[in-house]
TORTIZA-649334 format. One record per atom (N, C-alpha, C): chain; x, y, z. Coordinates in Angstrom, 2 decimals, decimal comma. Layout:
+----+---------+---------+---------+
! ch !      c1 !      c2 !      c3 !
+----+---------+---------+---------+
!  A !       X !       Y !       Z !
...
+----+---------+---------+---------+
***
This chain:
+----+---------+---------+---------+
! ch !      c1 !      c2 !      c3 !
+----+---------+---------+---------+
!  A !  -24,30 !    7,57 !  -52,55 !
!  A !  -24,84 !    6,72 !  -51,49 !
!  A !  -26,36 !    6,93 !  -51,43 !
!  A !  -26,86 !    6,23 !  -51,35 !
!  A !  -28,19 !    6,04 !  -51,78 !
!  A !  -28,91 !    6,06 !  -50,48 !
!  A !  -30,39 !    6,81 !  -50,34 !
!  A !  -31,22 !    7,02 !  -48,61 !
!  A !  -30,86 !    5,62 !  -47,99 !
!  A !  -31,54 !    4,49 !  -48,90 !
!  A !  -31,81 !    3,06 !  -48,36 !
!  A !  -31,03 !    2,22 !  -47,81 !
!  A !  -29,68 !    2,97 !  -47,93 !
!  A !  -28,65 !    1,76 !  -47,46 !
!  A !  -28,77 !    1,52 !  -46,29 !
!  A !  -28,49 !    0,35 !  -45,21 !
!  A !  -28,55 !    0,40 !  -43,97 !
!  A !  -27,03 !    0,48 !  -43,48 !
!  A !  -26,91 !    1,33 !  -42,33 !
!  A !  -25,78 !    1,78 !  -42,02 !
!  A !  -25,27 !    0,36 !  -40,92 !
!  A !  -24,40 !    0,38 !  -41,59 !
!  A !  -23,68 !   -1,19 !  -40,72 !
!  A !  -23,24 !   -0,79 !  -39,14 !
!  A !  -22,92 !    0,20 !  -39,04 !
!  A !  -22,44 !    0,38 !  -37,39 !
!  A !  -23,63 !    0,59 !  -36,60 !
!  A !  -25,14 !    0,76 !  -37,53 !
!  A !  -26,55 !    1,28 !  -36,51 !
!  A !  -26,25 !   -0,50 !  -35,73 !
!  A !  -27,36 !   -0,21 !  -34,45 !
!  A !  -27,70 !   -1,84 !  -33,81 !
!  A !  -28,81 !   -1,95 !  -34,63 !
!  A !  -29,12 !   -3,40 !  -34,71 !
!  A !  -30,07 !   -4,19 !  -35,44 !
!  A !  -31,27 !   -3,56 !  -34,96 !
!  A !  -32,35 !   -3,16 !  -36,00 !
!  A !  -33,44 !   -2,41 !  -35,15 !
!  A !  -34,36 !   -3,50 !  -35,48 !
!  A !  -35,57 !   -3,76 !  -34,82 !
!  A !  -36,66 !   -4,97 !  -34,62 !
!  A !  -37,44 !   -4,33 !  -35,82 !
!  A !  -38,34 !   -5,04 !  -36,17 !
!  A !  -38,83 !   -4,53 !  -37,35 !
!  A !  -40,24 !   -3,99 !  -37,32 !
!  A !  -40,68 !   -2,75 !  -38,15 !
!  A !  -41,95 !   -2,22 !  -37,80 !
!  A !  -43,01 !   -3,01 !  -37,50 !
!  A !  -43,60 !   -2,75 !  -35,93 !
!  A !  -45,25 !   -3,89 !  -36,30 !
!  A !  -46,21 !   -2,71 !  -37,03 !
!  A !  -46,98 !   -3,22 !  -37,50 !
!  A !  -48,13 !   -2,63 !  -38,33 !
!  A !  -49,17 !   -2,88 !  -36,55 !
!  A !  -49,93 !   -1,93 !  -36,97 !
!  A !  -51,13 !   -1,21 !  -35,64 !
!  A !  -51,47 !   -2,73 !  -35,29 !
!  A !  -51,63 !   -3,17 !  -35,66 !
!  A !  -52,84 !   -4,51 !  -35,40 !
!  A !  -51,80 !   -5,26 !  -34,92 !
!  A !  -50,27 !   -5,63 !  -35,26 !
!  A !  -49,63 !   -6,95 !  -34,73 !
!  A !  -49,52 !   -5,71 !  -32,89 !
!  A !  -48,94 !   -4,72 !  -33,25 !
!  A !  -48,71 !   -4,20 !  -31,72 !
!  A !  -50,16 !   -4,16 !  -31,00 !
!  A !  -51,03 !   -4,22 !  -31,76 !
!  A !  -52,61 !   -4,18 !  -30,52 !
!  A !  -52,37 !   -5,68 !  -30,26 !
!  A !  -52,39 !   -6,53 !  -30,79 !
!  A !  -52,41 !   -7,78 !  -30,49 !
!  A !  -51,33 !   -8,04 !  -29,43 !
!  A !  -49,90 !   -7,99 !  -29,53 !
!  A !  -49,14 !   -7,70 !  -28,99 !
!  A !  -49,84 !   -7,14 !  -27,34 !
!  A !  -50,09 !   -5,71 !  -27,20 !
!  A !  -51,01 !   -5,05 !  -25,97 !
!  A !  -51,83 !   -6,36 !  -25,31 !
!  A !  -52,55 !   -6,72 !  -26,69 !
!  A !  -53,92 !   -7,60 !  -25,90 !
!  A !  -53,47 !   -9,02 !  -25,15 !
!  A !  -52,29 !   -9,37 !  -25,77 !
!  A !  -51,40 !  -10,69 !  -25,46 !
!  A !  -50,92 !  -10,45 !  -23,82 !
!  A !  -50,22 !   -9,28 !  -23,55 !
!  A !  -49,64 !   -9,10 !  -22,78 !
!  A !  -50,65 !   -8,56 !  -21,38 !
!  A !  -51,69 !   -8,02 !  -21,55 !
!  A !  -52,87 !   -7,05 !  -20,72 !
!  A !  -53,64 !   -9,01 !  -20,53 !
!  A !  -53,45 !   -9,74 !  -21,49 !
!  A !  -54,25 !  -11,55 !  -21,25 !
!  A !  -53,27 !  -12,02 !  -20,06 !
!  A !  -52,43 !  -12,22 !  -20,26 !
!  A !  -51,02 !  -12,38 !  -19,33 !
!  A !  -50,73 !  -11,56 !  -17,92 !
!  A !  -51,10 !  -10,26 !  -17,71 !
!  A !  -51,27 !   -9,55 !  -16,70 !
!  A !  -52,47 !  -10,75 !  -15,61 !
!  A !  -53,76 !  -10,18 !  -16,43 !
!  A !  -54,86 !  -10,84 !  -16,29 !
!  A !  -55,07 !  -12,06 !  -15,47 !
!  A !  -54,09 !  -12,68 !  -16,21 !
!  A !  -53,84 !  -14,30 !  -15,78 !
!  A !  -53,47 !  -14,56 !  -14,41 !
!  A !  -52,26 !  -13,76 !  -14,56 !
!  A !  -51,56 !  -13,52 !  -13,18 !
!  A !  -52,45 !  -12,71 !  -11,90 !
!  A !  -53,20 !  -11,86 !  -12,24 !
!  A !  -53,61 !  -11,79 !  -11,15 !
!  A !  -54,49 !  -12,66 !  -10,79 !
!  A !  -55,35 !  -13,19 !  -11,37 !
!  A !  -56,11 !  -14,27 !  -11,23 !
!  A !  -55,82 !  -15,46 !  -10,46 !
!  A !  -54,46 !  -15,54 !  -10,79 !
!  A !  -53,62 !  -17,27 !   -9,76 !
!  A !  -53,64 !  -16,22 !   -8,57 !
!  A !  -53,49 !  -15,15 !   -8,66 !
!  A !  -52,52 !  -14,89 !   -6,78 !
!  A !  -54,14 !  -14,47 !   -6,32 !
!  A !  -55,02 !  -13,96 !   -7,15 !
!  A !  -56,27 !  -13,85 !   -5,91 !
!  A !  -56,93 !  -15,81 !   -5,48 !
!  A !  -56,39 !  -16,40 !   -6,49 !
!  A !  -56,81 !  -18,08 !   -6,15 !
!  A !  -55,97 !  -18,32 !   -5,33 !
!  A !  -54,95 !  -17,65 !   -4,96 !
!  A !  -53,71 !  -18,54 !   -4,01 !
!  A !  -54,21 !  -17,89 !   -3,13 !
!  A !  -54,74 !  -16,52 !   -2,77 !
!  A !  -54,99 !  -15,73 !   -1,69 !
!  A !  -56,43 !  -16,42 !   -0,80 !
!  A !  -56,97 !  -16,87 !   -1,92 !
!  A !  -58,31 !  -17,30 !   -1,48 !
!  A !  -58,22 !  -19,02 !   -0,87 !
!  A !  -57,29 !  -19,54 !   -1,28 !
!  A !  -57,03 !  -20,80 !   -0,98 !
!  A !  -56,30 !  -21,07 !    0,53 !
!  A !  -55,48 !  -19,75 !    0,60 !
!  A !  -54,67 !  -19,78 !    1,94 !
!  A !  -55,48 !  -19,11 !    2,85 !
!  A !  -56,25 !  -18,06 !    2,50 !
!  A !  -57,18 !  -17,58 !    3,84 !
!  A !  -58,18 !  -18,41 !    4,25 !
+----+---------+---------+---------+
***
């Protein structure tokens, strides 16, 4: 049996990101944070 085989009973594992897709990934998600707070201080500012 050979290292490489993939063991059929593991769960499906997602596949490695390389540094740069997961920074991007970070930066996507920290843009998206961002965003959001941005509408609720405009909603905050609109209702006061």
């Amino acid at each position: 049996m050979s290292p490489v085989t993939i063991d059929p009973q593991a769960p499906p594992e997602t596949p490695v990101e390389t540094p740069a897709a997961s920074a991007e990934a970070v930066r996507r998600e920290w843009l998206l944070v961002g965003l959001g707070l941005v509408g609720l201080l405009a909603i905050l500012a609109i209702t006061l």
